[in-house]
N, C-alpha and C positions, 0 to 999 in steps of 0.2 A: 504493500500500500504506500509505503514513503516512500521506494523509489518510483512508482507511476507515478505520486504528486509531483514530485523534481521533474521528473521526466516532460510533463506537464506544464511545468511553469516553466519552463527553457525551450519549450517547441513555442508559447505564448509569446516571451520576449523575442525571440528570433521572426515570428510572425509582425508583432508589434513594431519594431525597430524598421524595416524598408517603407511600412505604411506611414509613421513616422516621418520619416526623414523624405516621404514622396509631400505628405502634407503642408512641410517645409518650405518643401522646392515648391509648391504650388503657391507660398502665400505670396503676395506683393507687398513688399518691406517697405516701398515709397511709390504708394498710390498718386494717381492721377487727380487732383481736385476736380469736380464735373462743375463747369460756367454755361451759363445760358450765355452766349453771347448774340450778338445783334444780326452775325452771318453775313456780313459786308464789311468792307476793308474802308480809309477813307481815299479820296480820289487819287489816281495816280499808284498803288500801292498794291504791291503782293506780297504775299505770303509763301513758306513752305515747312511741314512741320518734319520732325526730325524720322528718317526711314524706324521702321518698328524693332522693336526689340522682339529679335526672332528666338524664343526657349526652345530648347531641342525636345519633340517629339511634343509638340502642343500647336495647336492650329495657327496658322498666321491671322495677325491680328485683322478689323477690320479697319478697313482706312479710314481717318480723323476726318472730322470736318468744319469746317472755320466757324460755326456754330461757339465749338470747344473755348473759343478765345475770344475776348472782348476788347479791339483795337478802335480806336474813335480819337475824333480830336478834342482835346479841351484845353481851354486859354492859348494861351501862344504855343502851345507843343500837343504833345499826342499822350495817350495812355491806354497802359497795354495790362490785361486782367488776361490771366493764363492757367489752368488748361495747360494744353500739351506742348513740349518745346516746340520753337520753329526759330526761322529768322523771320526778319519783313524786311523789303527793301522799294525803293520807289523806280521804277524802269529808265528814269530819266538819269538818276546818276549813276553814268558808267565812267570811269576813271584810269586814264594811264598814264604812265610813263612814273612823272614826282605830282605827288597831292596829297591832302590829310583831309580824314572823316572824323567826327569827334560829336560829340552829345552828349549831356547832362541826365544822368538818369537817377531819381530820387524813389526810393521805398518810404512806404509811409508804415512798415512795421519790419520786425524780422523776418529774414527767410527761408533760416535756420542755414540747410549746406547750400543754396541754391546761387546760382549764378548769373550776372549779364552782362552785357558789351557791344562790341562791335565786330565786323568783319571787311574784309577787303579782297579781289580777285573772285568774284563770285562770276561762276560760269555754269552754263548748262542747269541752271538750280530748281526749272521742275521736270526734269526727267534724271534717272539710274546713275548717269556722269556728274551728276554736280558737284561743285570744287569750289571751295573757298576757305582762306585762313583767317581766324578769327581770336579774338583779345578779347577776355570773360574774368570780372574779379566776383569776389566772393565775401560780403560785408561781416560775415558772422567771423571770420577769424582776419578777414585782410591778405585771404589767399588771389595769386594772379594764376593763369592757365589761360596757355595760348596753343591752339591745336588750326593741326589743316584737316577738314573732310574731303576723301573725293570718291565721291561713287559709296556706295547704302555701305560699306563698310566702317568698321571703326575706328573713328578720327586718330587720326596721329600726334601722340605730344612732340611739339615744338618745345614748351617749355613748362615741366609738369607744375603740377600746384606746388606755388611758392607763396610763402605770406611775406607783405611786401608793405612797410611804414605809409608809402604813398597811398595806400587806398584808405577811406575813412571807413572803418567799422558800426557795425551797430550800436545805435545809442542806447547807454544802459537803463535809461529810464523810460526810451517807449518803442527803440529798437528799430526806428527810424534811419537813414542812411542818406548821403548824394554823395556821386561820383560823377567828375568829370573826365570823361575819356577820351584818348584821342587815338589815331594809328595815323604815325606820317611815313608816306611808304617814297622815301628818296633814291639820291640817284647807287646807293652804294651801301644802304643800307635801311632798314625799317624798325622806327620806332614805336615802342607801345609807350603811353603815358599812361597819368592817373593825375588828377588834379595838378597837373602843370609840371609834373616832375618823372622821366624817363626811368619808367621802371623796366625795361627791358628795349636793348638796341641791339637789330642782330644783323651780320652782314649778310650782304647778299649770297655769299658764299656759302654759305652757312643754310641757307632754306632747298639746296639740293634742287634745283628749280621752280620751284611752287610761283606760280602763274599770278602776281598782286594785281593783275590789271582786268580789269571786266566792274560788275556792278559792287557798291557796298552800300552795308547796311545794320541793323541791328538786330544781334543775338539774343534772346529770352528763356531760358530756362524755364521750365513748368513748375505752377503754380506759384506765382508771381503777380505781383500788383505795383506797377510802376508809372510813373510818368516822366514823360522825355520831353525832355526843353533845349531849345538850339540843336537841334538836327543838323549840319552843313558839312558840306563835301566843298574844299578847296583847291581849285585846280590850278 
């Protein structure tokens, strides 16, 4: 009789422990906040959201829809309530050779690990080839990360998460933030800023060819509630 109960409660655990650990893998650790948004961009402006995260042996996901995200103008600038990542960029600026793109983007709470920025060299960005390098900080600790995407694969670090004096953190009493961001992509080398001070210059040598010239625009991490002021592309 004791050894069938042993016997018993070890054929249990060994059942238990795959069902387990499948439970795991099925749960989503950093859910998607759901936004009723307005389902229109404002003039001039597109969108693209980030290709899906493919789990192995689980259906592909179904494709997002601008619904998901809430981008509208308000006062002098824009503001973007998110929903699922994506970029947005306006079709009119496309940019080469030397120029800087830069915008003021303000959280009006924390956003715990979440990130936003800018990008530059955006090419092919609603179909499978899209390519563009992009400059993303992260208020809750003052992390920077700059990656290149090209094609539904996963982005490449440029320069992995670094926390960096220049970006202004959340405020500890209501966890509020603004960043002013820039990317000036010159003749020999491309800089990322943060409120007026060059936290990352890399030369051109050094980007292995990544393509800076085509459209840019800004980057949005999900679930997010921002507003961007001064938007401008300098040519």
């Amino acid at each position: 009789m004791r050894n069938s109960l042993i016997t018993a409660l070890g054929f249990a655990v060994v059942v238990a422990s795959p069902l387990s650990a499948q439970s795991m893998a099925g749960m989503n650790m950093d859910p998607t906040t759901q936004i009723k948004g307005s389902g229109t961009l404002p003039a001039g402006w597109m969108m693209r959201f980030d290709p899906p995260r493919m789990a192995p042996g689980r259906p592909t996901p179904a494709p997002h829809a601008m619904t998901e995200v809430d981008f509208r103008p308000m006062g002098p600038g824009f503001h973007i309530t998110t929903g699922p990542a994506a970029i947005y960029y306006r079709t009119a600026d496309v940019a080469n050779g030397e120029y800087t793109v830069s915008a003021s983007l303000s959280q009006r709470k924390g956003m715990q690990h979440e990130a936003y920025g800018l990008f530059v060299g955006g090419n092919n960005l609603q179909d499978s080839t899209e390519s563009y390098l992009y400059f993303v900080v992260r208020p809750m600790d003052g992390g920077v990360l700059i990656n290149y995407r090209n094609g539904n694969a996963k982005p490449r670090a440029i320069v992995a998460w670094t926390p960096d004096a220049a970006v202004n953190k959340d405020d500890a009493a209501d966890g509020h933030a603004t960043n002013a961001l820039a990317i000036h992509v010159g003749k020999d080398a491309v800089d990322f800023m943060a409120n007026g001070k060059t936290v990352k210059s890399i030369p051109r040598s050094e980007l292995a060819g990544i393509n800076t010239d085509g459209l840019v625009g800004l980057r949005v991490n999900h679930n997010l509630d921002l507003h961007i002021a001064n938007f401008e592309l300098k040519k």
